[in-house]
VOKOL-809669 format. One record per atom (N, C-alpha, C): x, y, z; residue in one letter. Coordinates in steps of 0.05 Angstrom, whole numbers, padded with zeros to 5 digits, always signed. Layout:
XYZA ...
This chain:
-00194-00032+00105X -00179-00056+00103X -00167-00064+00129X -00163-00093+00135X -00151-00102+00162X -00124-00103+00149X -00108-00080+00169X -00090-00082+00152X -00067-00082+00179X -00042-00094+00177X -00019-00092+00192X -00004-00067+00197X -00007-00064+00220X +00004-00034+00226X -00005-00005+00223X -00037-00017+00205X -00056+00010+00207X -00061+00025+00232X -00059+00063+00222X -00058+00082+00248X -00087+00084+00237X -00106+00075+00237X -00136+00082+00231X -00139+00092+00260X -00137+00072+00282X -00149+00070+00311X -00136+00103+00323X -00108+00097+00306X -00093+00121+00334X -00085+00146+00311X -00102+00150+00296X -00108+00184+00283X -00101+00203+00303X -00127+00198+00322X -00132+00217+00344X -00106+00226+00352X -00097+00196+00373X -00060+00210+00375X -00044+00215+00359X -00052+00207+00338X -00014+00218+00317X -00036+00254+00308X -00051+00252+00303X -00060+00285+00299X -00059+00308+00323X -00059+00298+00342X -00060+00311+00366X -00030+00329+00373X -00023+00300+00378X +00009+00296+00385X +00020+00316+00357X +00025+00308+00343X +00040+00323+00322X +00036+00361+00321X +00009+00367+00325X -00010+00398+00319X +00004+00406+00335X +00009+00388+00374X +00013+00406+00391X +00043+00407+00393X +00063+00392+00367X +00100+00395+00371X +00094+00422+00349X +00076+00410+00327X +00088+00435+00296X +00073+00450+00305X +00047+00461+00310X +00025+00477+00307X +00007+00463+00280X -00009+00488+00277X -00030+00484+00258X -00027+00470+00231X -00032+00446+00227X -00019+00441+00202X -00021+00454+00173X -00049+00468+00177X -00059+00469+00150X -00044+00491+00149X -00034+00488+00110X -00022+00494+00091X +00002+00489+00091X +00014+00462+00108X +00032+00462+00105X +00049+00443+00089X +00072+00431+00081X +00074+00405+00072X +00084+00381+00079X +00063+00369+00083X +00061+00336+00095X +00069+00321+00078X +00092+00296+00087X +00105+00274+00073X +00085+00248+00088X +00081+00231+00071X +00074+00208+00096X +00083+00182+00067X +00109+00177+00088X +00135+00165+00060X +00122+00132+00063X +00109+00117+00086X +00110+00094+00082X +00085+00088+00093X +00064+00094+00063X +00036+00103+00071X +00020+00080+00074X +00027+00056+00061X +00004+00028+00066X -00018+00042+00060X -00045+00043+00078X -00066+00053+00058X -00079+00073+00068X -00069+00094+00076X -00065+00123+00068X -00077+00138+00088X -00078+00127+00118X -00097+00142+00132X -00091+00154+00141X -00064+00160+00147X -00049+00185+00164X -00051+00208+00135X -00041+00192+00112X -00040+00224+00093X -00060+00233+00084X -00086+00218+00088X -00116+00231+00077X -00111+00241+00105X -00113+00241+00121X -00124+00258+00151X -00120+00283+00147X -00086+00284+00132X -00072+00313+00139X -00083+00322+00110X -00086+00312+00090X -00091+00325+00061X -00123+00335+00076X -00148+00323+00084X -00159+00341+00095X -00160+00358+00108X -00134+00364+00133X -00138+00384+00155X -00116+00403+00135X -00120+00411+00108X -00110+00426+00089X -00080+00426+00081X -00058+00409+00084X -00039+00399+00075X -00034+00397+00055X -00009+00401+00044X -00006+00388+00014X +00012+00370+00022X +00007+00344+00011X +00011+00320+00020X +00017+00308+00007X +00048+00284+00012X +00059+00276-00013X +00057+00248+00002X +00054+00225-00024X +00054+00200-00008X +00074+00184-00030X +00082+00156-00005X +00094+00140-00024X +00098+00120-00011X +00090+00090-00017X +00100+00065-00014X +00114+00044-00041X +00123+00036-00030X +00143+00014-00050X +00120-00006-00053X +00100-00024-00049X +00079-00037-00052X +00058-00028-00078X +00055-00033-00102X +00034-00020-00110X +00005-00025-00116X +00000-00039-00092X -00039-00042-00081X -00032-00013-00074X -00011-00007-00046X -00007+00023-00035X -00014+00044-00044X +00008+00038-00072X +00001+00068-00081X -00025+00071-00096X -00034+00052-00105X -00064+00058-00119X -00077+00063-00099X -00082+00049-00075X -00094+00075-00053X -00090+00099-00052X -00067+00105-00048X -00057+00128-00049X -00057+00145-00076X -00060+00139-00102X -00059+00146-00119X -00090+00165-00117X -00114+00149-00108X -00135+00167-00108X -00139+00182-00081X -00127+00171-00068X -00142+00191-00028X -00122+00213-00036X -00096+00218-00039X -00078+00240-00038X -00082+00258-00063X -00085+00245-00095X -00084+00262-00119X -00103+00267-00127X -00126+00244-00126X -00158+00250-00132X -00171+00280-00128X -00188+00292-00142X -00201+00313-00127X -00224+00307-00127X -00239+00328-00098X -00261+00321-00085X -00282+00324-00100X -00303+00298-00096X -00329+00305-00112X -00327+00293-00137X -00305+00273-00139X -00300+00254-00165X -00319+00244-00170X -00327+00248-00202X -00347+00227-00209X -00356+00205-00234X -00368+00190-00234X -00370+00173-00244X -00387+00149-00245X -00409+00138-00265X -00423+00116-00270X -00410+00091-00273X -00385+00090-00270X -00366+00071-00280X -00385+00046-00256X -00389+00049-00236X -00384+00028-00216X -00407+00008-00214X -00433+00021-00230X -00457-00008-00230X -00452-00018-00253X -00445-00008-00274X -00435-00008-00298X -00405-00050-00293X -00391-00036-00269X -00381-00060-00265X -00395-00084-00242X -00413-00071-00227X -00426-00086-00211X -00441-00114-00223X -00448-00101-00255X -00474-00109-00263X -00454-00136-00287X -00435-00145-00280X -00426-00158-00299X -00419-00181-00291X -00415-00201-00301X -00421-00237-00298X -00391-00241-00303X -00379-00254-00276X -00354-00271-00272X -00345-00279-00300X -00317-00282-00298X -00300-00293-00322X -00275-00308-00314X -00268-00328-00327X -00245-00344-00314X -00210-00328-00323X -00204-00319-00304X -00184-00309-00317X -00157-00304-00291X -00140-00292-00284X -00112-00300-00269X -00119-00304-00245X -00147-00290-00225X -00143-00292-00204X -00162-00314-00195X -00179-00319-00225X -00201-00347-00216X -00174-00369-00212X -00163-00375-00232X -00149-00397-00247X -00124-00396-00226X -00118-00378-00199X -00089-00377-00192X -00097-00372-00160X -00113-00365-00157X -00126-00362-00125X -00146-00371-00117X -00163-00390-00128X -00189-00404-00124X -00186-00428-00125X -00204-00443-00115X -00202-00480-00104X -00208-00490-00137X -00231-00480-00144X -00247-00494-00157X -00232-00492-00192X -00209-00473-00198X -00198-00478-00213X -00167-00504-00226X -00173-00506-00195X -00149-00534-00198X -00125-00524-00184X -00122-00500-00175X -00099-00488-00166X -00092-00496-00137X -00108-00509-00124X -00106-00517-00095X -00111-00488-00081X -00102-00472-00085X -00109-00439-00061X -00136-00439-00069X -00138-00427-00039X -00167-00428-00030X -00168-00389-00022X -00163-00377-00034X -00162-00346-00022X -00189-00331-00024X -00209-00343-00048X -00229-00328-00054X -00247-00352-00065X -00266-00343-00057X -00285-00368-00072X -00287-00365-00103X -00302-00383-00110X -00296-00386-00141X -00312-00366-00153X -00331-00352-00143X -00355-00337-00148X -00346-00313-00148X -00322-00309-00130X -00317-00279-00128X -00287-00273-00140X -00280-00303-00141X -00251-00303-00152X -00251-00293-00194X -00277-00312-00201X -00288-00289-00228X -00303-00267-00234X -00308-00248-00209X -00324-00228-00213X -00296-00208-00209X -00282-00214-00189X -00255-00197-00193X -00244-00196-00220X -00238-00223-00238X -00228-00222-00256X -00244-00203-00277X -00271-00204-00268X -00289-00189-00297X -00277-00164-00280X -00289-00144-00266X -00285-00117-00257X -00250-00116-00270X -00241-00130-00263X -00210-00117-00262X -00194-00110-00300X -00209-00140-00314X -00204-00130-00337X -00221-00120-00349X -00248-00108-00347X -00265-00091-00357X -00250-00061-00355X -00246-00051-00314X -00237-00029-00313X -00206-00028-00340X -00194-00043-00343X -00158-00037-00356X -00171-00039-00384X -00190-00049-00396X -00204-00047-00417X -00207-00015-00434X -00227-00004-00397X -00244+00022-00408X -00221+00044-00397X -00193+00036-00393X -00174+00061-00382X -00178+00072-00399X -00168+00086-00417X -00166+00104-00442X -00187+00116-00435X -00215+00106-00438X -00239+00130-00439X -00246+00135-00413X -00233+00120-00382X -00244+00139-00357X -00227+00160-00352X -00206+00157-00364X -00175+00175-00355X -00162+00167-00323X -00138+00178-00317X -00128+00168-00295X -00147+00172-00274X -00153+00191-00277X -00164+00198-00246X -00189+00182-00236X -00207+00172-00255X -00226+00160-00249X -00219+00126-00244X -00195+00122-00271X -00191+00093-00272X -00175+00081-00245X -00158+00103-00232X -00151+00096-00207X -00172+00086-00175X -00192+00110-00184X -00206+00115-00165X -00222+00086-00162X -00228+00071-00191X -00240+00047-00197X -00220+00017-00183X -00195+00025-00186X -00178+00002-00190X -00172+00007-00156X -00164+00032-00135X -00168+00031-00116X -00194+00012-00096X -00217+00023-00106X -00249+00005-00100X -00235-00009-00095X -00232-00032-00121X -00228-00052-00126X -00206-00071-00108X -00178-00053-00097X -00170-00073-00079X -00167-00067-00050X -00187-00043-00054X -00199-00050-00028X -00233-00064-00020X -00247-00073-00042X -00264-00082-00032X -00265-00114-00029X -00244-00122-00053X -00237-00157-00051X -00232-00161-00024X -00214-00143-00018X -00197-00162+00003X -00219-00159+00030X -00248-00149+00027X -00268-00156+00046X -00285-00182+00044X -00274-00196+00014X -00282-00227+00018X -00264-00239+00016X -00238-00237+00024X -00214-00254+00021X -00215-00278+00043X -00207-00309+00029X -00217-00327+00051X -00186-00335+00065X -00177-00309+00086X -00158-00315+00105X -00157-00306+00134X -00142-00307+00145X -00147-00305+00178X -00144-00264+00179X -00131-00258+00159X -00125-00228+00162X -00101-00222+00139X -00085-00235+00130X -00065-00232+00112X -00063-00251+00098X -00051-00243+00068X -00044-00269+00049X -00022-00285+00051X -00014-00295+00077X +00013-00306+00085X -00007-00343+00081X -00033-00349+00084X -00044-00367+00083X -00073-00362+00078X -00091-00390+00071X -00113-00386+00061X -00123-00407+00082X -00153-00398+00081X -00168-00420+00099X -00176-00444+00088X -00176-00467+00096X -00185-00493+00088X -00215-00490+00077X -00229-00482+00078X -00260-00474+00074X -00263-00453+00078X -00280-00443+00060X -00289-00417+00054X -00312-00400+00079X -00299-00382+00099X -00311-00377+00119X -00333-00353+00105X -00348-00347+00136X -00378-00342+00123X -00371-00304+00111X -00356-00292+00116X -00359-00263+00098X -00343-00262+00079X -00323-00295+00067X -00316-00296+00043X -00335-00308+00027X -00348-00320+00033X -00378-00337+00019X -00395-00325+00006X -00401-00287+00014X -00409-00274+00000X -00408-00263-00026X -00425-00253-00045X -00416-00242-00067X -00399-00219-00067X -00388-00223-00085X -00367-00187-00083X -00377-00167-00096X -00379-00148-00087X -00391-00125-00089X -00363-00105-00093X -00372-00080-00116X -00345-00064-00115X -00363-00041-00103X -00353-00032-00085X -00358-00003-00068X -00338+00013-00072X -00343+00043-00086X -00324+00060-00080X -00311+00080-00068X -00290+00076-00062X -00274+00087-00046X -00281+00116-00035X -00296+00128-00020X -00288+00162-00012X -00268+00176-00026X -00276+00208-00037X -00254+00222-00037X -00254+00236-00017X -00223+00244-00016X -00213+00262+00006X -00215+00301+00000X -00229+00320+00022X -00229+00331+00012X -00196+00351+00016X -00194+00374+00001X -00166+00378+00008X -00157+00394-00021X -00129+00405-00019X -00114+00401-00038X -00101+00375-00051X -00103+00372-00075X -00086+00349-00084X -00051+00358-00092X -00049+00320-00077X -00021+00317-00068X -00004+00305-00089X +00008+00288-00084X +00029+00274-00100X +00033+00243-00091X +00026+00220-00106X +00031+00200-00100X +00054+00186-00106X +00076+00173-00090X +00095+00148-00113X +00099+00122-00099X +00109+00105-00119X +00117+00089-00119X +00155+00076-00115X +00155+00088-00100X +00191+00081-00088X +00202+00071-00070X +00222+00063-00076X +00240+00060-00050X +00244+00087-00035X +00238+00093-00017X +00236+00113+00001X +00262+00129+00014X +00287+00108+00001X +00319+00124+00007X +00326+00132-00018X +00315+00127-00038X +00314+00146-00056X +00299+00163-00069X +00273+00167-00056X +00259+00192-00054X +00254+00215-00048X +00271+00193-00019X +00272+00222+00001X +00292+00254-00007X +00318+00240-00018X +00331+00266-00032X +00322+00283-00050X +00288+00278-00057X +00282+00298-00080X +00253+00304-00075X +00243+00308-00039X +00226+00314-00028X +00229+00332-00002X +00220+00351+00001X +00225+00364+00023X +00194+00378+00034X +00193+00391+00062X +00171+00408+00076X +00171+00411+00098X +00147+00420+00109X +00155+00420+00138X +00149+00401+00157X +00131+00371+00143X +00127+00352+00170X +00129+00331+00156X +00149+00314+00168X +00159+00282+00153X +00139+00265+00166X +00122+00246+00162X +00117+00226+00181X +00132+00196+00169X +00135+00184+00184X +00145+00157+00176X +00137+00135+00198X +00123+00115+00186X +00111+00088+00194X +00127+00067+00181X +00154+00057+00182X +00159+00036+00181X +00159+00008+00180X +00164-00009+00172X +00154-00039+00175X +00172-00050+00202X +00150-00055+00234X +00172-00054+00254X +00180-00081+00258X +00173-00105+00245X +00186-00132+00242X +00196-00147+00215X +00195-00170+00227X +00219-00181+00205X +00192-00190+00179X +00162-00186+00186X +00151-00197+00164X +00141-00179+00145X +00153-00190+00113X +00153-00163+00096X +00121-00162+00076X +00109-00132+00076X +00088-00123+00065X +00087-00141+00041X +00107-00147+00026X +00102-00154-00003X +00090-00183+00001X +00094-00192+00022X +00096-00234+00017X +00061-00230+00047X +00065-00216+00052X +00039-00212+00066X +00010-00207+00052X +00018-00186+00036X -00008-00177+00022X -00003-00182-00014X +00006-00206-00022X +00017-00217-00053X -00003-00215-00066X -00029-00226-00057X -00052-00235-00076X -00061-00198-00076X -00062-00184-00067X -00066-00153-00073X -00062-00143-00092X -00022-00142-00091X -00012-00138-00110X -00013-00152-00131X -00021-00168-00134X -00024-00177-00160X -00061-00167-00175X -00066-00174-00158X -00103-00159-00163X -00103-00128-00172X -00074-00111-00158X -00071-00084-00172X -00052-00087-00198X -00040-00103-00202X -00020-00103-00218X -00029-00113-00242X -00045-00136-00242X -00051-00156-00257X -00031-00161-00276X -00017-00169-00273X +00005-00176-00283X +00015-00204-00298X -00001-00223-00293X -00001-00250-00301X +00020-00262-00285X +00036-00255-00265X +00072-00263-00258X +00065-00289-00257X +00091-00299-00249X +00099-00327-00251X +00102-00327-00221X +00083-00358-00221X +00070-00357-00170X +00080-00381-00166X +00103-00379-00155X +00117-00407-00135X +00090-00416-00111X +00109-00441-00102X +00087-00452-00084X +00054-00448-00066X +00057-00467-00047X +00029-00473-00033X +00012-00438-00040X +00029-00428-00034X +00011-00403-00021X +00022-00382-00055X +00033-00388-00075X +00023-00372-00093X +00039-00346-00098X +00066-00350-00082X +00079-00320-00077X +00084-00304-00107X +00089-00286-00110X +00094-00272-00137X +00127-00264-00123X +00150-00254-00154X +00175-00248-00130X +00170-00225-00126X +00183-00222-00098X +00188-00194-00089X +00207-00184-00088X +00231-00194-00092X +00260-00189-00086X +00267-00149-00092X +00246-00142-00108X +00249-00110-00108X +00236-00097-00089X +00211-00114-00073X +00202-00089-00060X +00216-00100-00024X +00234-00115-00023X +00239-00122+00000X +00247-00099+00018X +00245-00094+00037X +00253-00074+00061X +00270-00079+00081X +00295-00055+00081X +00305-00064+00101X +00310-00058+00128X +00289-00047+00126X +00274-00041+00157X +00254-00075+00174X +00256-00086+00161X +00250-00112+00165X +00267-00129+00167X +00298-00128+00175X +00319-00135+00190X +00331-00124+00206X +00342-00138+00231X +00356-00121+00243X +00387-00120+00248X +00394-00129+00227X +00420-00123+00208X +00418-00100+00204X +00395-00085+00192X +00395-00065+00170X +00383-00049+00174X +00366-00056+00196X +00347-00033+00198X +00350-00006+00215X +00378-00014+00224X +00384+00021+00246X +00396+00027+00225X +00412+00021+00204X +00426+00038+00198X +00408+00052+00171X +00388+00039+00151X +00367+00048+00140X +00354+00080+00160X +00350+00063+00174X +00339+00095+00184X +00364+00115+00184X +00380+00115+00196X +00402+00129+00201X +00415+00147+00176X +00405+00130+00154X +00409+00141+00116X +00383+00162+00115X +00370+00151+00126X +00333+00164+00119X +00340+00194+00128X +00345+00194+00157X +00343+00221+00170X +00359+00235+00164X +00389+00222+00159X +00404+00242+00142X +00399+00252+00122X +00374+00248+00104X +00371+00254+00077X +00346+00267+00083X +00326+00272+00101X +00316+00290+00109X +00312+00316+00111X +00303+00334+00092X +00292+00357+00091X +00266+00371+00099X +00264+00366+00128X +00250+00369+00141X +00238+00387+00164X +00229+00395+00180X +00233+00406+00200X +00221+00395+00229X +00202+00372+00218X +00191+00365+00240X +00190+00326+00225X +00205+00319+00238X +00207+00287+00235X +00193+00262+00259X +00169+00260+00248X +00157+00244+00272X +00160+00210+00259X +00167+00191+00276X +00170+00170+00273X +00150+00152+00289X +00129+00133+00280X +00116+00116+00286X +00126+00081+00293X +00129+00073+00319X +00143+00048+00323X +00138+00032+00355X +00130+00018+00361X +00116+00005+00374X +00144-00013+00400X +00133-00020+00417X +00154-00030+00440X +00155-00055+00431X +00150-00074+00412X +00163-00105+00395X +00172-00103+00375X +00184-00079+00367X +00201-00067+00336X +00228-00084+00341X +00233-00086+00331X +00261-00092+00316X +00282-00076+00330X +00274-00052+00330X +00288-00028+00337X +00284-00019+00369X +00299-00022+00391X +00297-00017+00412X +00291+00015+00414X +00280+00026+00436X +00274+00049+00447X +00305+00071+00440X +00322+00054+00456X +00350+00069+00456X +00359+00077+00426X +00361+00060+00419X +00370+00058+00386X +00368+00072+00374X +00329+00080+00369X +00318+00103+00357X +00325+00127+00362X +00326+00130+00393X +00326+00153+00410X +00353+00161+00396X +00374+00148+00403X +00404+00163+00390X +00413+00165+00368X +00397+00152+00345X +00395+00160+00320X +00387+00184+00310X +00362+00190+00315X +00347+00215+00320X +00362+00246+00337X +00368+00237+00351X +00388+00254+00368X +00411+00268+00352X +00421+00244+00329X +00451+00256+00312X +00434+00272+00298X +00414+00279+00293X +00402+00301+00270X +00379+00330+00279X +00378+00321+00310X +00350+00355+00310X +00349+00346+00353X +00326+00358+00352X +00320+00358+00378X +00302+00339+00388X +00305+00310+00410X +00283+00291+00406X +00273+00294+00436X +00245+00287+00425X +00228+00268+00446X +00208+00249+00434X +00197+00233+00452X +00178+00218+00448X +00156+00220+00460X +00136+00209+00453X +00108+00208+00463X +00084+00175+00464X +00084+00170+00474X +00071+00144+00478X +00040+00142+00488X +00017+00110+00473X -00004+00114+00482X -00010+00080+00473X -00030+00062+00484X -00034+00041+00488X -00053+00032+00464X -00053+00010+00452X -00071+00009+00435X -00080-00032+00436X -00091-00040+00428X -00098-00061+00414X -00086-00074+00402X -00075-00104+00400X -00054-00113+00381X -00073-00117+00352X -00056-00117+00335X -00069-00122+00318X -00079-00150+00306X -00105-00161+00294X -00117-00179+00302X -00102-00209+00285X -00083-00204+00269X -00074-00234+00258X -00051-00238+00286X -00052-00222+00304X -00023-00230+00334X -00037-00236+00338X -00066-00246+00337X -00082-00258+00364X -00085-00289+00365X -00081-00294+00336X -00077-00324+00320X -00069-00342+00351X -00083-00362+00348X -00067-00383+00356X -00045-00396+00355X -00035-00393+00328X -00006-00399+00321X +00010-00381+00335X +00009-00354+00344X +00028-00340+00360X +00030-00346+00389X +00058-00330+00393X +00064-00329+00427X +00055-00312+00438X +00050-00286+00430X +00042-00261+00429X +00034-00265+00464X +00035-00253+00490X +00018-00253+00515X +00004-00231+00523X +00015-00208+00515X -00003-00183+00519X -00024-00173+00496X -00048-00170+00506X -00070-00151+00493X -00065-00135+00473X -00051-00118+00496X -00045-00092+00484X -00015-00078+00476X -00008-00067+00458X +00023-00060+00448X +00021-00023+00453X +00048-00020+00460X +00052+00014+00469X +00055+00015+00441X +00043+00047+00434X +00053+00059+00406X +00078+00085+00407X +00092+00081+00408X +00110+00108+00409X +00118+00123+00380X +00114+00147+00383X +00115+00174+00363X +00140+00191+00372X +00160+00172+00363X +00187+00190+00363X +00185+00218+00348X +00190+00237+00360X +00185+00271+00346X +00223+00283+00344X +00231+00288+00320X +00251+00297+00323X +00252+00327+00307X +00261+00352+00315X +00249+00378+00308X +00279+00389+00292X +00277+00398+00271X +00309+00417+00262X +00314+00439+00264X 
């Protein structure tokens, strides 16, 4: 998935960097509290971790629900079984497509009822795939839409015409399992999770601006949720007022962390956060400081591709990644 604030690119450094503060990870237990779609906690659930995940978003955790809990070598005919079935008009034709009268333009009409068939076929046949498979299906599923979604990179807007790799048919591909011990997935607010989670390596990826996951990626959540909700204006929002973050102010967001680390049972607390956060260098640094032993580590990456928009100010290429490490 093109996704905001994905460590896909910089694995390399957050695995590196981390092995050579803790040592060897495997067997140990890995948190990765604000997982989006799950690539730092599949990394470590493979390099033998037991690995707990959790985002407040739940497209998230259905990612997470199969890369962390799934076990390896999952199987199942479920997926031509849904390949092989003929569009139906139903919440995401009738609420995200042109051609239903809805004005959004997010998915063409072709793919906007082939989602609707896969999505209520899979919640149909739950009962007889059981969780583990029906996740593993409903994961596919929102991650393969959103490879014909007709927007620039996020559901904050839709394109006026249907560009050429949303034009395609949708296809459900499924997801990899991870191999590994299986972990633990949730769905929380993450300051109240954290008091009833502990091990020896925290990671935390934060949201480092003011724009929040839920009103970014809406049409997702609703594609995992199916939920029928009730969608205010142009763009279709569903509310979010529960999953809002307040790490996405900066009112709120030093002192959120400042609750986090104190509630920390940890031994090795690495923090993921970029030089345009919200949160200055210093800030972090002396937060971190009231609780263990800090340093940082830094490495250059690629902005991510909806900053490249024309609508932005954005002037540099490239954004520093810094991996605040704080040890107890």
């Amino acid at each position: 998935m093109n996704y905001i604030g994905s460590k896909h690119s910089l694995l390399g450094f957050l695995t590196e960097t981390m092995t050579a503060v803790a040592g060897d990870p495997s067997g140990c237990d890995f948190a990765d509290l604000f997982a989006g779609t799950g690539a730092v906690g599949s990394a470590f659930r493979a390099k033998g971790c037991r690995v707990v995940s959790n985002d407040i978003q739940y497209y998230s955790y259905v990612l997470n629900r199969h890369l962390i809990e799934n076990p390896e070598g999952l199987e199942a005919d479920i997926f031509e079984r849904l390949n092989a079935l003929e569009g139906v008009d139903g919440f995401i034709y009738e609420n995200y497509c042109r051609g239903s009268g809805s004005g959004r333009n997010y998915f063409s009409d072709e793919n906007g009822r082939l989602c609707d068939a896969v999505r209520q076929e899979a919640e149909r046949l739950r009962p007889q795939l059981g969780e583990d498979v029906y996740f593993w299906v409903l994961a596919s599923i929102v991650s393969s839409i959103d490879k014909y979604a007709n927007t620039a990179s996020v559901y904050g807007a839709f394109l006026k015409t249907i560009k050429k790799s949303a034009a395609k048919r949708f296809v459900l591909e499924p997801l990899p399992t991870v191999s590994g011990e299986r972990g633990k997935a949730y769905n929380e607010d993450i300051l109240g999770l954290i008091e009833r989670v502990k091990g020896d390596i925290l990671y935390l990826d934060p949201p480092y601006n003011s724009r929040q996951y839920c009103t970014n990626y809406h049409v997702l959540e609703t594609v995992a949720r199916y939920d029928s909700p009730t969608l205010r204006g142009l763009t279709g929002l569903r509310d979010y007022s529960a999953q809002k973050s307040e790490f996405c102010s900066p009112r709120t967001a030093a002192s959120a962390l400042d609750r986090l680390l104190s509630r920390a049972d940890y031994k090795y607390v690495f923090l993921s956060y970029n030089n345009e956060g919200l949160l200055p260098l210093g800030v972090i640094e002396e937060i971190m400081k009231r609780y263990g032993r800090y340093e940082v580590f830094t490495t250059e990456y690629r902005r991510f591709k909806a900053d490249t928009d024309e609508n932005r100010t954005h002037k540099a290429a490239k954004t520093v990644e810094y991996l605040h490490c704080m040890v107890k």
